[in-house]
N, C-alpha and C positions, 0 to 999 in steps of 0.2 A: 504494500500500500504506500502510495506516496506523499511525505509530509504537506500540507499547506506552505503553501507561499505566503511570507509576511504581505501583508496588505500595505502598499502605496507601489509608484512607481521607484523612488528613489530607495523606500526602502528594500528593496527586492532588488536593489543593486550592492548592499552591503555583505561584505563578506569577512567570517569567523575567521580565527586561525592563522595558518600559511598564507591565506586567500591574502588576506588585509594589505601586507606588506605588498600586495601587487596591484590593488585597488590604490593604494598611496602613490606608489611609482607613476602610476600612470597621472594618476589627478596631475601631479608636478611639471609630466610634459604636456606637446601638444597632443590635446584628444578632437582625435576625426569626427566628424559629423556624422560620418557613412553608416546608417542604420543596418548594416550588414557586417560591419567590426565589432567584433567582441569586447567588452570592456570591464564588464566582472561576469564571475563564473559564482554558483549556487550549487554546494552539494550536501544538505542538510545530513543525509544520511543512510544506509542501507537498508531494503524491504524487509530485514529483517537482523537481531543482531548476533544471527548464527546462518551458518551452512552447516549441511550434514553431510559428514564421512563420506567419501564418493557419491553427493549427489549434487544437483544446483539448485543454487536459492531458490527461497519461495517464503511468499507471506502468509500472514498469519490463518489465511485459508488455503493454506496450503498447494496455492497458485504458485509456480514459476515466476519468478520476476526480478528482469536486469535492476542495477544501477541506472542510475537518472540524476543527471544534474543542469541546471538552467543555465543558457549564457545571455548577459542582457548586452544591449548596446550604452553609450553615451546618455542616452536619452532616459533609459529607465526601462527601455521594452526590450519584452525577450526575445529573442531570435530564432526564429523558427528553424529548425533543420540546421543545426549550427554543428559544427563538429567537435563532436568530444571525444577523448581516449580514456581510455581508465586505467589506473596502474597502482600493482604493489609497489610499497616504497619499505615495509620492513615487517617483521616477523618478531611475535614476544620482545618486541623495543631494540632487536638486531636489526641494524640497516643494512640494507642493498647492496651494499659495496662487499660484504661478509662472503669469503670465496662459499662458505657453504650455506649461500643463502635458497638458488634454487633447490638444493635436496632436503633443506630444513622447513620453508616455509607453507604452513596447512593448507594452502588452497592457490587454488590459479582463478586469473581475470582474461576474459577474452576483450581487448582492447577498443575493439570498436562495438561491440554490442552490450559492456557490460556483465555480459552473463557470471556468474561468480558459482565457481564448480569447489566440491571440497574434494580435498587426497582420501583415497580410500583407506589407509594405512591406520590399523590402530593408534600409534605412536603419535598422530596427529591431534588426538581427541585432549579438547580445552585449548590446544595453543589461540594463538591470535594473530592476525595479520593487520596490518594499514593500509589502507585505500587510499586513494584520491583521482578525481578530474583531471582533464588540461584541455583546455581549450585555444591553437596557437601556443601561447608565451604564458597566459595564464594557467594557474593553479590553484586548486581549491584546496581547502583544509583538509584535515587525514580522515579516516572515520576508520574505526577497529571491530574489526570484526571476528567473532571467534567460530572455530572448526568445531562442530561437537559429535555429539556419540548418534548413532540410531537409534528414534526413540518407539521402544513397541509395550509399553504401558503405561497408564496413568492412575494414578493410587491415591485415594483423597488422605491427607496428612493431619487432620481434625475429626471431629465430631460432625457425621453427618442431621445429627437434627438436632438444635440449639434452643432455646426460647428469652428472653427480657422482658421486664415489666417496664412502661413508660413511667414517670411520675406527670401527675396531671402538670406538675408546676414549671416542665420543660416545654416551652410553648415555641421554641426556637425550633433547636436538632438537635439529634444527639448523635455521636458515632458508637458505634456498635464498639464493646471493647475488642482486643486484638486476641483476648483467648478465644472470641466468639468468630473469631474469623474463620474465611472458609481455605481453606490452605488444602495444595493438594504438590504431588510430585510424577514430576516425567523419570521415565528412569529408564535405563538400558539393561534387560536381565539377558536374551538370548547370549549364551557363549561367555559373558561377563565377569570376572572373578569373582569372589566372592563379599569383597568390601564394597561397601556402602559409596566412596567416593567415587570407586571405578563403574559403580551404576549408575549414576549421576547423570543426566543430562542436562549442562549448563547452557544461561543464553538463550534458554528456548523460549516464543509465545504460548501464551495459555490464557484465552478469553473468557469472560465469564460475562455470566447472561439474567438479569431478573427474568423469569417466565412467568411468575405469578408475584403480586398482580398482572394482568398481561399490557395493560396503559402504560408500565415502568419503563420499558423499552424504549418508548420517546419523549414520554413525560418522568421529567425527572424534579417535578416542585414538592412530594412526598417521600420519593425515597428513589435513592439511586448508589452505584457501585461508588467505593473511593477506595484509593491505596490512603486512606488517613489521613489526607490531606486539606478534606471537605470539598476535594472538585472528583469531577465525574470521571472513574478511570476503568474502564472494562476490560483492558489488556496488561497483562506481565509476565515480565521475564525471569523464568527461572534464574535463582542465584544458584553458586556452586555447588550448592546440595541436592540441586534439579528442585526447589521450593518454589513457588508460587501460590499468590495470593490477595483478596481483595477482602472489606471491610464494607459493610452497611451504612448509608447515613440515610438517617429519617426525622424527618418531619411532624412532627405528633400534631400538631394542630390543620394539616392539611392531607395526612393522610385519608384515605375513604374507608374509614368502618364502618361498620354496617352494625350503628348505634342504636340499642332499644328506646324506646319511647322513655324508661324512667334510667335513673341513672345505675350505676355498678361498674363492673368492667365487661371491658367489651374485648377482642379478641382476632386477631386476620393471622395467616401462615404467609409467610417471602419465601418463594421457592425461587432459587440456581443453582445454574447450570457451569459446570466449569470441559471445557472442552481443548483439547490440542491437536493440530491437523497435521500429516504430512504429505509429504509430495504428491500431485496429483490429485487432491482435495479431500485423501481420506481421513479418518478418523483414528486418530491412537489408538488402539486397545485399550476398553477400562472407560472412554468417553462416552456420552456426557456422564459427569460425575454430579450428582443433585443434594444439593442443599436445602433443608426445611428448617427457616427459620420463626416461632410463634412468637409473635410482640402482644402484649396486652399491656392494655391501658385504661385510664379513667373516663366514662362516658362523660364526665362534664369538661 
């Protein structure tokens, strides 16, 4: 999936990182008019922030998908059909120049298409590699990407059914505690030894879904997913222990229960879904993993 474009013209000409020092060079000389000269390059980031073991990327639904990066002109506007290359520039924080950098480094980039393939080699799994664009003479900031394991299970890492009481007197939100979260893990068992690390699937997506209520999915003014933060977050990535996980926030006073006539408690279940895809659009083994969570609260 491809990040958003900062919104304005000029800001959609700025660039992070490496990028910057060439966005600067240039300001200082002369800049051409010619809306067909490249003038900064955009490479926010990769579909995804893993490749797996001999296969090529793919997002979070499990779609195939190159590298993408924007080149704008002088003006602000992006140039269509503009030509980009893509390239490793280092491996675990070893640069390019390293005589055993091609046998060392987890994965290969096909230069004009982006495509980002990983090595099939066990030995490969967790390393990391750096990316970047070039557009001409420009270059964009690095982005790192890790090589990880095949993942053929998902195992929910909590308490599949949970419940909280609201207090009438939270009229605001409240976030779900973190032991109430829904946490689950990717892990790599086929062939795998028998430690916990070496099962691990790091770096990987894992989306998670309100189903019930079923209005959650687009309205989100009662309750919606957050990694804790109190904004809306439905995707994460495994850390090193192949974890993953997201947190409730709710709304108690615009919630919809289904409130009796006199007062007591009243009572709804939050069901998700926690899901991980691989290549080709399947489903990990073990997916959707479902969460029921019971809120109760004060009719008045």
């Amino acid at each position: 999936m491809r990040p958003a474009l900062p919104n304005g013209r000029w800001a959609r000409a700025l660039v992070l990182g490496a990028g910057a020092a060439v966005v600067a060079a240039a300001a200082c000389s002369d800049v051409t008019s010619d809306p067909k000269v490249p003038f900064s390059i955009e490479f926010n980031g990769a579909p995804a922030p893993s490749v797996v073991l001999g296969e090529q990327m793919f997002d979070s639904l499990g779609i195939v998908a190159p590298l993408v990066a924007h080149v704008f002109n002088s003006r602000g506007d992006e140039i269509a059909g503009a030509a980009v290359t893509y390239h490793v520039v280092a491996y675990d924080n070893v640069p390019k120049t390293n005589p055993a950098f091609s046998d060392s480094v987890p994965l290969t980039v096909d230069a004009a298409t982006g495509v980002v393939t990983g090595k099939s080699a066990p030995v490969y799994a967790t390393k990391t590699a750096r990316v970047y664009a070039q557009a001409g003479s420009l270059q964009s900031r690095t982005v790192i990407i890790t090589a990880t394991r095949h993942p053929d299970t998902l195992v929910a890492g909590g308490r599949l059914v949970d419940s909280t009481t609201l207090s009438f007197l939270n009229t605001d939100s409240l976030l779900v505690p973190a032991t109430s979260a829904f946490n689950v893990r990717v892990l790599h068992t086929t062939g795998a030894p028998a430690t916990a690390a070496d099962s691990a699937v790091p770096a990987y997506l894992v989306r998670f879904r309100i189903v019930q209520p079923a209005g959650a999915s687009t309205d989100t003014s009662y309750v919606m997913l957050t990694n804790g933060d109190r904004k809306r977050s439905e995707l994460d990535t495994t850390d090193a222990s192949g974890n993953a996980s997201r947190q409730l926030r709710i709304r108690r006073v615009n919630f919809p229960f289904d409130k009796p006539a006199t007062g007591g408690i009243v009572s709804d279940t939050i069901r998700v879904q926690a899901s991980a895809y691989r290549e080709g659009g399947q489903l990990v083994p073990g997916s959707p993993i479902e969460f029921r969570f019971v809120i109760r609260s004060s009719a008045h």
